[in-house]
N, CA and C of each residue as an Amber inpcrd file, in Angstrom:
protein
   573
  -3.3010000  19.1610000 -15.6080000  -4.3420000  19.6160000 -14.7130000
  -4.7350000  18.5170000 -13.7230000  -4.7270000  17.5650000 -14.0310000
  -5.4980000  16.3620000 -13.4250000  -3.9030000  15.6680000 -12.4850000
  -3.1620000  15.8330000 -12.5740000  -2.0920000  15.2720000 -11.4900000
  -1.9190000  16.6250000 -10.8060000  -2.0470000  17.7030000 -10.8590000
  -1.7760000  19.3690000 -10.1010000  -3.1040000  19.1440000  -9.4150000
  -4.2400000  19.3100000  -9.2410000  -5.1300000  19.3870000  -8.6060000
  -6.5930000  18.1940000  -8.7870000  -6.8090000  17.6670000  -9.7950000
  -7.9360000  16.7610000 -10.1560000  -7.8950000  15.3210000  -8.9690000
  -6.1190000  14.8450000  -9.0130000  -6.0060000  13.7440000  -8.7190000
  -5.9480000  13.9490000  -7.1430000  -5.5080000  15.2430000  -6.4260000
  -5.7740000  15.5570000  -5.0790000  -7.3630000  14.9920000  -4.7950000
  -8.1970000  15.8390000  -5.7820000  -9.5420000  16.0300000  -5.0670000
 -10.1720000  14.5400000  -5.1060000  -9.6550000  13.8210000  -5.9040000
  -9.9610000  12.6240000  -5.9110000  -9.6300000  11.5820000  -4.9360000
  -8.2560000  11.7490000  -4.5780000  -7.6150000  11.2790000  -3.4640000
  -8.5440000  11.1480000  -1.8430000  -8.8610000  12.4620000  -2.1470000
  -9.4690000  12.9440000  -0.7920000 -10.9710000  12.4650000  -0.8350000
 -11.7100000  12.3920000  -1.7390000 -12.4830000  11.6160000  -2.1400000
 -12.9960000   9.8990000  -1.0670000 -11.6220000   9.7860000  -2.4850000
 -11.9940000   8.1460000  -2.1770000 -11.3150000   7.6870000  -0.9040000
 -10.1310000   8.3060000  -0.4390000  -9.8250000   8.0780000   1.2360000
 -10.8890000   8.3650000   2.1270000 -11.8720000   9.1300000   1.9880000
 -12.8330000   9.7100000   3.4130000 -13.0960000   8.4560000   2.9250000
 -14.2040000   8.2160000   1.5090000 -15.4160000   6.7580000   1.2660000
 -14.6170000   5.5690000   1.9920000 -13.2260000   4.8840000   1.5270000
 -12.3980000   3.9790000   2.4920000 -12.7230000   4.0870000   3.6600000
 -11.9980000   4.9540000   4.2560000 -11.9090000   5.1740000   5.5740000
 -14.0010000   5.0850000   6.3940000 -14.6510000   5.2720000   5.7120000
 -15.8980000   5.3080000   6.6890000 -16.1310000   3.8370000   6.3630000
 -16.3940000   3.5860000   4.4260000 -16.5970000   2.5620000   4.7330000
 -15.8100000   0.9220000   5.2040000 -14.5470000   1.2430000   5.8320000
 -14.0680000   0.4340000   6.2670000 -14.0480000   0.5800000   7.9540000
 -14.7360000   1.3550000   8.6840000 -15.3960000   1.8840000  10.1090000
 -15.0040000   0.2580000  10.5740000 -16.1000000  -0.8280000  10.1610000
 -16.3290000  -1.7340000  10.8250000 -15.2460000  -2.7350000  11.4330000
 -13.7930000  -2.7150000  10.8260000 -12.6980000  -2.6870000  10.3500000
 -11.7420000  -2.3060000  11.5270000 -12.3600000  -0.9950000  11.5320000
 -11.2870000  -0.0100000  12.6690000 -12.2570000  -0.1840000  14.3260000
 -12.9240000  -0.7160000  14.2460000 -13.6520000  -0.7130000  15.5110000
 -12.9830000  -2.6070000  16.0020000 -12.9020000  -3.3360000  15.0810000
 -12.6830000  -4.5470000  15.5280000 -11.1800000  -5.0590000  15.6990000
 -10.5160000  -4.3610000  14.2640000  -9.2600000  -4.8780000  14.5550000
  -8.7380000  -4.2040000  15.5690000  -8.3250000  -3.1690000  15.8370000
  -7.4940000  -2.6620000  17.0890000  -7.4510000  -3.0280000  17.8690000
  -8.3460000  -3.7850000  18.6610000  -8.5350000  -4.4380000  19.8280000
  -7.9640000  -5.4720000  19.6870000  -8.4070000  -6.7360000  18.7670000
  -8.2770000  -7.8140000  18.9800000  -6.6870000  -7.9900000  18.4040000
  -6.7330000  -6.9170000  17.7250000  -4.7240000  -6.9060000  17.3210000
  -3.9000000  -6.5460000  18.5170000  -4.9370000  -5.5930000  19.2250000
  -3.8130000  -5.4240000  20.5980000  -4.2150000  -6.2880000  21.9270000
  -4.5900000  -7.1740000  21.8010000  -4.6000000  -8.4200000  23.1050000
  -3.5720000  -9.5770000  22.1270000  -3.8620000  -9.6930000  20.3340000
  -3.2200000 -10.4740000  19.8200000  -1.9200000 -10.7430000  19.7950000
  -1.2840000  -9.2680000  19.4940000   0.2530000  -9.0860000  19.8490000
   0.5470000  -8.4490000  21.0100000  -0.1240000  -8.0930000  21.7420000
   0.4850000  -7.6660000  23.2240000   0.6350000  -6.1540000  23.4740000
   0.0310000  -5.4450000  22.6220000   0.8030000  -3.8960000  22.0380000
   0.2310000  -3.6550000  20.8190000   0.6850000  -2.2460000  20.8530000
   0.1000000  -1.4900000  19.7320000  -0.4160000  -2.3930000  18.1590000
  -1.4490000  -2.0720000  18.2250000  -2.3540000  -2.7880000  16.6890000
  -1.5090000  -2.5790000  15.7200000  -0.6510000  -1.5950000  15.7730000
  -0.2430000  -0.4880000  14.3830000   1.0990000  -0.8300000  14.1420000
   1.2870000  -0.6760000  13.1370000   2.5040000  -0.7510000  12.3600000
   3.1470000   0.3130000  12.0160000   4.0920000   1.3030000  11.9870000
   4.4260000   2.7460000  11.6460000   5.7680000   2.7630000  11.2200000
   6.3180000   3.1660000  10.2030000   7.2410000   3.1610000   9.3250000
   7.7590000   4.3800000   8.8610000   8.9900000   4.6890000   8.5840000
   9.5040000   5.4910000   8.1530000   9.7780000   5.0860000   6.0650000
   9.2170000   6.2370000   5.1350000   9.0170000   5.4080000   3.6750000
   9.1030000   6.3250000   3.0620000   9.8620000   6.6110000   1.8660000
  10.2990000   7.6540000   0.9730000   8.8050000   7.8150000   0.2440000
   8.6360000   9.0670000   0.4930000   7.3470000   9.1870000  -0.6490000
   7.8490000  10.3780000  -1.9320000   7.2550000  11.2710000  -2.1760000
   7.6560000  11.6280000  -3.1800000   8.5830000  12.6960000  -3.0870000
   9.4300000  12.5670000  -4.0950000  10.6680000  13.6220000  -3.7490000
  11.6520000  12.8060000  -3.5050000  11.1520000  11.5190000  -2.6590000
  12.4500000  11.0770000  -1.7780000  12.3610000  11.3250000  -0.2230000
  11.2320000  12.4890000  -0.0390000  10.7920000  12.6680000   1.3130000
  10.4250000  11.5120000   2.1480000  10.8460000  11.4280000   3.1500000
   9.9940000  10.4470000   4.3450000   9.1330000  10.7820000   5.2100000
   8.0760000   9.8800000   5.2170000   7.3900000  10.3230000   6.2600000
   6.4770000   8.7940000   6.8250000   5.4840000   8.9170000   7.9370000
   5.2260000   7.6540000   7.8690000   4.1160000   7.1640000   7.7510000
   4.3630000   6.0260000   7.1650000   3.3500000   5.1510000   6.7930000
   2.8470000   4.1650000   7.7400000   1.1470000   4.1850000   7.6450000
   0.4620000   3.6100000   8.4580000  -0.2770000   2.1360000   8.2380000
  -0.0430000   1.2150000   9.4990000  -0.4590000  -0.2640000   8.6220000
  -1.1000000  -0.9600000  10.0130000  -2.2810000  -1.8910000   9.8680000
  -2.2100000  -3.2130000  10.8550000  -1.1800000  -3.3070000  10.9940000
  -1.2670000  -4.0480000  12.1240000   0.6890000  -5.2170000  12.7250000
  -0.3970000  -6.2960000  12.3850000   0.5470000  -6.9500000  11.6520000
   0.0270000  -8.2050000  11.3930000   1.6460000  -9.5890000  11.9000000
   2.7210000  -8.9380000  11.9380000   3.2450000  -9.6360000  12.9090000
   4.2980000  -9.5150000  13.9960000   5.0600000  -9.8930000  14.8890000
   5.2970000  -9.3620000  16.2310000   6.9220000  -8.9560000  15.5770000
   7.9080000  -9.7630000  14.8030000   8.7650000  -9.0700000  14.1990000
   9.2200000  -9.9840000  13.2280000   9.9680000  -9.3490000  12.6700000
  10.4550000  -9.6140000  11.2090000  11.0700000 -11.2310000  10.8970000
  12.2150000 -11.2030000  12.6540000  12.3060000 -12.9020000  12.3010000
  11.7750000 -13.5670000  12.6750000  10.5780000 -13.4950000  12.8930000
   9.4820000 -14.7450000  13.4630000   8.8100000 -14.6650000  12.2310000
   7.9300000 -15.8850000  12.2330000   7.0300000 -16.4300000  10.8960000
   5.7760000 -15.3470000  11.1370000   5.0960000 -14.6150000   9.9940000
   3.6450000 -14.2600000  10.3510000   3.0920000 -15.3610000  10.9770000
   1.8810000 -15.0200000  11.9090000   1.3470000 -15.8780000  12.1330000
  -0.2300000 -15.8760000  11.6740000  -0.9030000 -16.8940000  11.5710000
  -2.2620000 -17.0210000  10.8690000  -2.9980000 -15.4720000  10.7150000
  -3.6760000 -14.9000000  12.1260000  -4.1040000 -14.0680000  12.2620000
  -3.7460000 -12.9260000  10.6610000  -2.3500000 -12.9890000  10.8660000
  -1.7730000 -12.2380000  10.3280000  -1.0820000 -12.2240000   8.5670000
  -1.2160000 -13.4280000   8.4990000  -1.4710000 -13.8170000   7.2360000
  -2.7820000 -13.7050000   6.2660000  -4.0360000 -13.8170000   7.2530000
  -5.0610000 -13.6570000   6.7600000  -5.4160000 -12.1110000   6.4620000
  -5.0330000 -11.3540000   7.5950000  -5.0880000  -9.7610000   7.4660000
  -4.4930000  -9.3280000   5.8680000  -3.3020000  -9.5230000   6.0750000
  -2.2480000  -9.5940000   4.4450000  -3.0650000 -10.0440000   3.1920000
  -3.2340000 -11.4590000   3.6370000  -4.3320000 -11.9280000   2.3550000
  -5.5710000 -11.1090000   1.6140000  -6.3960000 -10.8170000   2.2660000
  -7.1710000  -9.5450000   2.5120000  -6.9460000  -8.1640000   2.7050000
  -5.8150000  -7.7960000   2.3530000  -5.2170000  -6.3980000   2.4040000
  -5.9530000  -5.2470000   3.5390000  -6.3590000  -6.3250000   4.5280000
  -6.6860000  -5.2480000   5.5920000  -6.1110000  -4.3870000   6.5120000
  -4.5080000  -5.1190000   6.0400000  -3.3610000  -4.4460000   6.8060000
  -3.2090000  -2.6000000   6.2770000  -3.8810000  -2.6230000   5.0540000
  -3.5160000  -1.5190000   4.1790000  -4.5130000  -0.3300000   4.6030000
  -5.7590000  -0.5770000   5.5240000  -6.6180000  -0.1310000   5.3520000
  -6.0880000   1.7630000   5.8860000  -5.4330000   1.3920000   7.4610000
  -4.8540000   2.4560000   7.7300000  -3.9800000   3.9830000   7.0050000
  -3.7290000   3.0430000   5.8110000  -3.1160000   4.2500000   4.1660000
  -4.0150000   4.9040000   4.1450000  -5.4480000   4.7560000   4.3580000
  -6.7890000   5.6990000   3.7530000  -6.0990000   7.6590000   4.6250000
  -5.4710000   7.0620000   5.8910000  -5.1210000   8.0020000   7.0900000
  -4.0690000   9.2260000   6.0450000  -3.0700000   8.2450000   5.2870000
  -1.9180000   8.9390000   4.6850000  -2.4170000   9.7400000   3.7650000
  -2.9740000   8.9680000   3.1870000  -3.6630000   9.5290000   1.3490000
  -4.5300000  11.3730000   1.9520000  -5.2660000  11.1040000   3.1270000
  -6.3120000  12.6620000   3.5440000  -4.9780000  13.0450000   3.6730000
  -4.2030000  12.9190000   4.5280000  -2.8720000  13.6890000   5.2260000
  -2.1320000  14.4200000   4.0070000  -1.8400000  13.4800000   2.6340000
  -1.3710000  14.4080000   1.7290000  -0.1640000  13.3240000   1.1660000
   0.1480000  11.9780000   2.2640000   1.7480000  12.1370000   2.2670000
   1.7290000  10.7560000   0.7730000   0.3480000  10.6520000   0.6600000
   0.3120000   8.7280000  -0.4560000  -0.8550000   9.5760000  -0.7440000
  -1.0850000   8.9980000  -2.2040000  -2.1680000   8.9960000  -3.4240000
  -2.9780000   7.5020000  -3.1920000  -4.0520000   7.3200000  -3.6960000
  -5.0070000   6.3100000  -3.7290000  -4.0370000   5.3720000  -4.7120000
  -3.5410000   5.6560000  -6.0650000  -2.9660000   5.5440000  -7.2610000
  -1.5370000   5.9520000  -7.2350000  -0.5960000   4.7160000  -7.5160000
   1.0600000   5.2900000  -7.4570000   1.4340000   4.1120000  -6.9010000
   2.8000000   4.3890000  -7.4690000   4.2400000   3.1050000  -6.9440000
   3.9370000   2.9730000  -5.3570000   4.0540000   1.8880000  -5.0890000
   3.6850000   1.4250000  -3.9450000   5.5640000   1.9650000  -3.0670000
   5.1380000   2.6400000  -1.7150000   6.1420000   3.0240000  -0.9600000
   6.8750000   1.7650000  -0.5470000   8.1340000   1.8720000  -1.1240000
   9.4590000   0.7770000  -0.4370000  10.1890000   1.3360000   0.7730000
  10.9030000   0.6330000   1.1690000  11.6220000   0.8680000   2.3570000
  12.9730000   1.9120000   1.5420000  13.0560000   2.7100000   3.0980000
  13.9260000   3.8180000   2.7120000  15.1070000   3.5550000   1.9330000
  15.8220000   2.2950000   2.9930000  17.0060000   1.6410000   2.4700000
  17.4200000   1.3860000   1.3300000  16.6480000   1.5630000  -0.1510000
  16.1360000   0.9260000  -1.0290000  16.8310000   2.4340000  -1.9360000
  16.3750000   3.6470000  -1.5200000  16.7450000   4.6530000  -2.4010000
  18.3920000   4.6800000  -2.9610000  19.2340000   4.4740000  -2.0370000
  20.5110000   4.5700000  -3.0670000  20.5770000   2.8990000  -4.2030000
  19.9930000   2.1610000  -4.3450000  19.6650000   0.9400000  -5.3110000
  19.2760000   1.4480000  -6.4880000  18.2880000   2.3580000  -6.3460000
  17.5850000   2.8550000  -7.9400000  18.4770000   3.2890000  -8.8440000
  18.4280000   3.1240000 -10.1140000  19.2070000   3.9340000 -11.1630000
  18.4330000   4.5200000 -11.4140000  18.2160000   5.9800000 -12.8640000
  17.9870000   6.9990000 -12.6880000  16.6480000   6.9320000 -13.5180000
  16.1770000   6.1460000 -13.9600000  14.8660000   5.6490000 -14.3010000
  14.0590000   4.9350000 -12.8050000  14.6670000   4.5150000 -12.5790000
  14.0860000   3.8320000 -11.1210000  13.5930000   4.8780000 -10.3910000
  14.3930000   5.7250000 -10.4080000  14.3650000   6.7530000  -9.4190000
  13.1060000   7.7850000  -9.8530000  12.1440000   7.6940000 -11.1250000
  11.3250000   8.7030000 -11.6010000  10.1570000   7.9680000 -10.7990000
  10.1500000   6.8220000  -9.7180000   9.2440000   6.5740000  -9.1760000
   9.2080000   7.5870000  -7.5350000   9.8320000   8.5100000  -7.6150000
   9.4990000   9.4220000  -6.4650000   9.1210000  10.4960000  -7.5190000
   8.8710000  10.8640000  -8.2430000   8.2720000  12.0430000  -9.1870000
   6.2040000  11.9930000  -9.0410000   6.0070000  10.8350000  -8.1910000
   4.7630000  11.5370000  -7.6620000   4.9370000  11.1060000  -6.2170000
   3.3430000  10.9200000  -5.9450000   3.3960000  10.4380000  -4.4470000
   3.1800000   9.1990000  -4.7200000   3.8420000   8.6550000  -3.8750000
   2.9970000   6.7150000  -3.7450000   1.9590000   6.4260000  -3.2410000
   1.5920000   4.9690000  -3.9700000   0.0920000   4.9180000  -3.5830000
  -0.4520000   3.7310000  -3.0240000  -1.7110000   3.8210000  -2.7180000
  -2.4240000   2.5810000  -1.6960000  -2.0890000   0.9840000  -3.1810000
  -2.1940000   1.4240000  -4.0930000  -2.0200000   0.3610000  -5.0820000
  -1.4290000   0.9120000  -6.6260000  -0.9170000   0.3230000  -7.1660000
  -0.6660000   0.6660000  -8.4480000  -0.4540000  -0.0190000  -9.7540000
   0.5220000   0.1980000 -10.5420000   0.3080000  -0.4700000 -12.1430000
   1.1300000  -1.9100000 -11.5930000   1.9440000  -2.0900000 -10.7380000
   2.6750000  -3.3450000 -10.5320000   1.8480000  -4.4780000  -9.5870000
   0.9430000  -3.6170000  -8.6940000  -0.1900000  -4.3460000  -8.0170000
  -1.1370000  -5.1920000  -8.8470000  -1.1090000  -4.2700000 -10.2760000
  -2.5240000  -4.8580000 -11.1910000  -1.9530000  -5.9960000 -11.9970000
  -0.4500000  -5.7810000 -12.0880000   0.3580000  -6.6880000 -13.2260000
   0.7820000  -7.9100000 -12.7030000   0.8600000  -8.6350000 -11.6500000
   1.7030000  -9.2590000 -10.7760000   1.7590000  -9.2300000  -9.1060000
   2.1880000  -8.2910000  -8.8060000   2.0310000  -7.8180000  -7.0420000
   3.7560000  -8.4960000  -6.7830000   3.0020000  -9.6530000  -5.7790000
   4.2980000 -10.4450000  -5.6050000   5.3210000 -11.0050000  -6.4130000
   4.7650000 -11.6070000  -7.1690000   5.0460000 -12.6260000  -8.5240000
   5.9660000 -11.4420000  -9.2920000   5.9240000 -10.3570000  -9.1360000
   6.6860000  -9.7400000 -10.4280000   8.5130000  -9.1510000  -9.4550000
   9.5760000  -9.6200000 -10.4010000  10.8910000  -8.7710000  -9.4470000
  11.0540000  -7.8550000  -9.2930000  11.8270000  -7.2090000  -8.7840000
  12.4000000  -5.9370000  -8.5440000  12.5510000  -5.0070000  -9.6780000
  13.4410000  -5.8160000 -10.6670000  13.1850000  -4.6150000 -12.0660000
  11.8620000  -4.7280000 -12.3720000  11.0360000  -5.5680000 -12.4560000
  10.0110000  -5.5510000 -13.1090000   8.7220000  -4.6510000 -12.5460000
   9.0070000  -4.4420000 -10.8740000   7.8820000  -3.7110000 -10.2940000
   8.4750000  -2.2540000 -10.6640000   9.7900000  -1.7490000 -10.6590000
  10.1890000  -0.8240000 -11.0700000  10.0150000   0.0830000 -12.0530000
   9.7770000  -1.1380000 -13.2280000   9.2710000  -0.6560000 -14.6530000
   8.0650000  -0.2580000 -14.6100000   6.9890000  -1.0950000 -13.9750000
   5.8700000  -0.6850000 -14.1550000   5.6570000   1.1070000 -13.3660000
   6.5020000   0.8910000 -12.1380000   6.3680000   2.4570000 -11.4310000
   6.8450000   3.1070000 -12.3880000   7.8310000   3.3750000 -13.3260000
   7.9540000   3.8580000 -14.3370000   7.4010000   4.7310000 -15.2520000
   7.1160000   3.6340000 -15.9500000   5.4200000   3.7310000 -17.0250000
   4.6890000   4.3460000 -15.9940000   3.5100000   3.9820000 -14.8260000
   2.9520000   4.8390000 -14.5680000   3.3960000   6.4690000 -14.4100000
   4.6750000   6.4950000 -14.1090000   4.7160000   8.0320000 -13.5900000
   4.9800000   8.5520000 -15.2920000   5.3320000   8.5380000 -16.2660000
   5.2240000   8.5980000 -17.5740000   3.8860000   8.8800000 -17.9930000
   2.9950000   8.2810000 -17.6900000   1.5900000   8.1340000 -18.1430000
   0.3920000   8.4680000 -16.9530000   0.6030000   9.4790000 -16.0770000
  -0.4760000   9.2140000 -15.1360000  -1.7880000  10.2880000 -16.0360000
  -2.8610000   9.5630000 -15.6830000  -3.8110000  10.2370000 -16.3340000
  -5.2090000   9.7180000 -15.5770000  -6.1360000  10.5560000 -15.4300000
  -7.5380000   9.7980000 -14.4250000  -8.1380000   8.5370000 -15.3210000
  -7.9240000   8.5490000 -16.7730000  -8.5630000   7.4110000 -16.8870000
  -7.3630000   6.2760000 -16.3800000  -6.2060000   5.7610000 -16.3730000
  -5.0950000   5.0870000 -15.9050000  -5.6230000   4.8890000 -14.3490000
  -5.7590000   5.9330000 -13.4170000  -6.4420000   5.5500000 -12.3050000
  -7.3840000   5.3050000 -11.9720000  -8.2710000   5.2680000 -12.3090000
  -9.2900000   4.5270000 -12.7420000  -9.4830000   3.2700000 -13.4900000
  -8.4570000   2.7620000 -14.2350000  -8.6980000   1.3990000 -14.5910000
  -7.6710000   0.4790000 -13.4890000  -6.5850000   1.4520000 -12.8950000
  -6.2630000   0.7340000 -11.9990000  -7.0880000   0.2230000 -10.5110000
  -7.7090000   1.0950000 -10.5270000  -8.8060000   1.4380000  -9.0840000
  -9.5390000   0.0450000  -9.5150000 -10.3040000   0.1870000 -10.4940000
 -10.9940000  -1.1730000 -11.0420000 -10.4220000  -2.3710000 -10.8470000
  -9.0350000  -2.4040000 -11.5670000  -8.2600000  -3.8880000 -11.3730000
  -7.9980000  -4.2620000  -9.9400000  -8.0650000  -3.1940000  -9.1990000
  -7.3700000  -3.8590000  -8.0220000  -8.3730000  -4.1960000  -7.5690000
  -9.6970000  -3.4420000  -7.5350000 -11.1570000  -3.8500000  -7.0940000
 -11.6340000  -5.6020000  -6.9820000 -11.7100000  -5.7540000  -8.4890000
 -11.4850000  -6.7380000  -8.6390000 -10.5180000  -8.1440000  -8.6260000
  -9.5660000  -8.0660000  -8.3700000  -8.3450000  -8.8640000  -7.7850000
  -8.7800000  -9.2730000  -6.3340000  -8.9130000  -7.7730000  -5.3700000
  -9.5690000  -8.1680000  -4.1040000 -10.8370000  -8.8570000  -3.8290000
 -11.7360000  -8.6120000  -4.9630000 -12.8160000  -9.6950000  -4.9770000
 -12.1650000 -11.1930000  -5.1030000 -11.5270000 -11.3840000  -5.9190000
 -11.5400000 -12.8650000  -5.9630000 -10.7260000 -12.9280000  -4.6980000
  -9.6920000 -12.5840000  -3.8540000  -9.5230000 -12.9350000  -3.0080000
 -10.4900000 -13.2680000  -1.9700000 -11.3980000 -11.7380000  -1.8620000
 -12.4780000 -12.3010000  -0.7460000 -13.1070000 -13.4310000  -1.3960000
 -13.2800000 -14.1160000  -2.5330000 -14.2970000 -15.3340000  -2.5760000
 -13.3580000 -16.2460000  -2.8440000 -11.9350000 -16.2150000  -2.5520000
 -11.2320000 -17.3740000  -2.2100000 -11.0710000 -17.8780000  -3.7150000
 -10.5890000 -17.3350000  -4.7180000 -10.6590000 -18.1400000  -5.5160000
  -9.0830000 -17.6790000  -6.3580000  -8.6670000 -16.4290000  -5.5680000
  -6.9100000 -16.4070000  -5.3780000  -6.2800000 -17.0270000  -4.6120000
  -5.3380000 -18.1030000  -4.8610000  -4.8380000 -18.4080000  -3.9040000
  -2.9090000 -18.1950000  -3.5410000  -3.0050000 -16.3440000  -3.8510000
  -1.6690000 -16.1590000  -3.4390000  -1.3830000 -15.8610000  -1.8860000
  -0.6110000 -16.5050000  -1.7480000   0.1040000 -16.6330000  -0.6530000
   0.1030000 -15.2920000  -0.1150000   0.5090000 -14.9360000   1.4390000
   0.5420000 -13.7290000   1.8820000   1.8050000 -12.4480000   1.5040000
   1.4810000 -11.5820000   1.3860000   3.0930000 -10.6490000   1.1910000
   3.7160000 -10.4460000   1.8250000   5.0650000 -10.9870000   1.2930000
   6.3110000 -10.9840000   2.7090000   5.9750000 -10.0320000   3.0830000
   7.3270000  -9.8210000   3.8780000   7.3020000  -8.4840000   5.0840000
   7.9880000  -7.6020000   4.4260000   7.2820000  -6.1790000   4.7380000
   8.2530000  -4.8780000   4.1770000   8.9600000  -4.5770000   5.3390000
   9.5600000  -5.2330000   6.2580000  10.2760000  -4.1930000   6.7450000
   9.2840000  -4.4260000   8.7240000   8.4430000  -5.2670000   9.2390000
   7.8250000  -5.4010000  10.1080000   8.7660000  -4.7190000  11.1910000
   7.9680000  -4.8760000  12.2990000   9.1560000  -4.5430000  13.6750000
  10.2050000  -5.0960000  13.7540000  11.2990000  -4.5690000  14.5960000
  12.1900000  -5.0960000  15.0950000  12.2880000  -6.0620000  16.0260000
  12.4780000  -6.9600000  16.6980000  12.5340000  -7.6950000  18.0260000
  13.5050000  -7.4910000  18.8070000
């Protein structure tokens, strides 16, 4: 019941609360991202969501392309996951869950073996069980597994203790007392 309809209404939920209360957010960055890089604030991607379907995913540009270094601005955005804020857009739309395997690049789908692959059996999400376990720090099989297990086990209390962990993770970042490095690039523009 609760992944058929509970976890929708929830979705929709907590994307409007995001989305307003991150207003202050969407009024400042756009601008100063588009005098920063020269062009569009936004980042827009083509990303297997569930099924295997694509569709796209919405982000800050936090840098101008893939082989250039982020630059500060844009490292700090990352650090602060403000690049992410724009997902709140996907999650109302239908196409990402609040909760779920975080969307990889398309390229990525013929790689999975057939456990790997039960991470398109929901939708992907703004954060999930590999975000709470590790993030960066964990490999490829290992973020895999965890998408795994979650799609095995999704249940509202599971999203909800994930909602929490990540809550808190982003706190200590905002008070500086994480000091992981920024997340590579998924996949930035082209040059």
């Amino acid at each position: 019941m609760y992944l058929s309809r509970g976890k929708r209404i929830s979705d929709i939920f907590l994307a409007a609360t995001g989305l307003i209360t991150s207003l202050p957010f969407f009024v400042v960055l756009p601008p100063l991202l588009w005098v920063y890089f020269k062009g569009s604030p936004f980042f827009v991607q083509q990303r297997p969501g569930l099924h295997g379907q694509l569709f796209l995913i919405y982000k800050f540009r936090t840098m101008q392309c893939a082989s250039r270094p982020i630059p500060r601005l844009g490292r700090i955005i990352r650090r602060l996951s403000l690049d992410e804020l724009p997902q709140f857009w996907n999650v109302l739309r239908g196409d990402m869950s609040i909760v779920g395997p975080r969307p990889l690049l398309a390229e990525y789908l013929p790689l999975y073996n057939a456990e790997q692959h039960l991470r398109h059996a929901v939708k992907p999400g703004m954060t999930g069980l590999a975000q709470i376990n590790g993030r960066n720090n964990l490999g490829w099989e290992e973020k895999l597994e965890y998408d795994a297990a979650y799609v095995s086990n999704v249940t509202w209390q599971m999203d909800m203790l994930i909602i929490y962990k990540t809550a808190l993770q982003m706190l200590r970042v905002y008070r500086g007392s994480d000091n992981a490095a920024a997340a590579p690039s998924e996949g930035n523009a082209a040059c």
